[in-house]
Structure formats: structure tokens, C-alpha cells
C-alpha positions in Angstrom: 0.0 0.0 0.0 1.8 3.2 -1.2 0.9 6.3 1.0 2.3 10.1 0.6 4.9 9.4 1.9 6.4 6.9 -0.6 6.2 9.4 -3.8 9.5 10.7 -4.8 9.8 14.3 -5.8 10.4 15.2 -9.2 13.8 16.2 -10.2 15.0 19.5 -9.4 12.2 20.0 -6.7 12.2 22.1 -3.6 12.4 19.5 -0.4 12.1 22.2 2.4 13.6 25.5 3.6 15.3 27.5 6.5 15.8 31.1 6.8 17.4 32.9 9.9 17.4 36.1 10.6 15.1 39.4 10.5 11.9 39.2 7.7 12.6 35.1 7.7 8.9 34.6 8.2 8.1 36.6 4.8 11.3 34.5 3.0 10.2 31.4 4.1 6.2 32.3 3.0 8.1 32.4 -0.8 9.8 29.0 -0.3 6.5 27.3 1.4 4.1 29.0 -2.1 6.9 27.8 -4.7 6.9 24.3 -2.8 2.6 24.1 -2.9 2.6 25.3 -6.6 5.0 22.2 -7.4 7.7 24.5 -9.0 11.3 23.2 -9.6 14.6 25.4 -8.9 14.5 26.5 -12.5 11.5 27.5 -12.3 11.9 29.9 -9.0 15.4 30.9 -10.5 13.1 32.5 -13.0 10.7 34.2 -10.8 11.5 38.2 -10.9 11.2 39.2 -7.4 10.7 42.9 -5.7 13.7 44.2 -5.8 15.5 45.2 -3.0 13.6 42.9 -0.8 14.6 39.9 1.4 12.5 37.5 -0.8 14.9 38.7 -3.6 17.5 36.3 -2.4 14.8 33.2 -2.7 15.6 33.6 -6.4 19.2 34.6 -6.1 19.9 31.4 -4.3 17.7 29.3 -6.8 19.5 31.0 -9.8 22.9 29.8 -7.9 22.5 26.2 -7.3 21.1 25.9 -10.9 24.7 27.5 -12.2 26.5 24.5 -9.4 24.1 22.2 -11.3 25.2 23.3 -14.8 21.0 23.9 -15.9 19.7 26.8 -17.1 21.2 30.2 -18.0 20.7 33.0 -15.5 22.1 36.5 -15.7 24.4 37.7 -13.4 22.2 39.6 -10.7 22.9 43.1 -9.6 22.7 41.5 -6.1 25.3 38.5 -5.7 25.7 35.4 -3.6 29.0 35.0 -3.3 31.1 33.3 -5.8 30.5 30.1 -8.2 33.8 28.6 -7.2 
């Protein structure tokens, strides 16, 4: 009997999310609406977030591991998360 629990997510999908700090409530309200609409990392690496807002990093950090991952093509941001190395 296969429950929940026993599907496996699709490729490139968001598993969960942690933010520390001040506004984490509102950055963690993106992550928890990209992870109900199914979206993959691509996906939110495409999303054009308010800019400059602490929700802008959701998509920074999704447009980074899709560089580490070698998928997609992402601008360099005006905003940066440290380097690719």
C-alpha cells in the first residue's frame, strides 16, 4: 500500500527551507508558495522578485544552485551570492 509518503519528488524540486534572521517569516512564505505550486529550482530561479527585498534572495539562491548544477542560463544579478567557485 503506497501512501504520501512513498512518492518521490520530481527532479529538481524544492524539499524544504530555512531562513534565519530578521523578515525570515516573509522569505520562508516564498519558499513554502513555490513548494505548494510544485515549482522546480529552475523555475523559481526564474521568478523576478521585488527588488530590493529579502524575498529577492529566494531567487538569487535558486538561480545559484542551478549554475552549481550546470542547468539553465541565469544573468548575473545586480545583487550577488557569493562566488561560483
Amino acid at each position: 500500500m503506497a501512501g504520501s509518503g512513498s512518492r518521490r519528488p520530481r527532479p529538481h524540486s524544492i524539499l524544504d527551507g530555512h531562513v534565519l534572521g530578521e523578515y525570515s517569516a516573509e522569505t520562508v512564505q516564498t519558499v513554502a508558495a513555490c513548494m505548494v505550486a510544485g515549482m522546480t529550482v529552475e523555475q523559481i530561479a526564474e521568478l523576478q522578485l521585488a527588488f530590493p527585498t529579502f524575498t529577492e534572495g529566494v531567487s538569487m539562491a535558486a538561480q545559484k544552485i542551478c549554475r552549481t548544477l550546470g542547468i539553465g542560463r541565469f544573468p548575473q544579478a545586480w545583487s550577488y551570492l557569493g562566488s561560483d567557485d
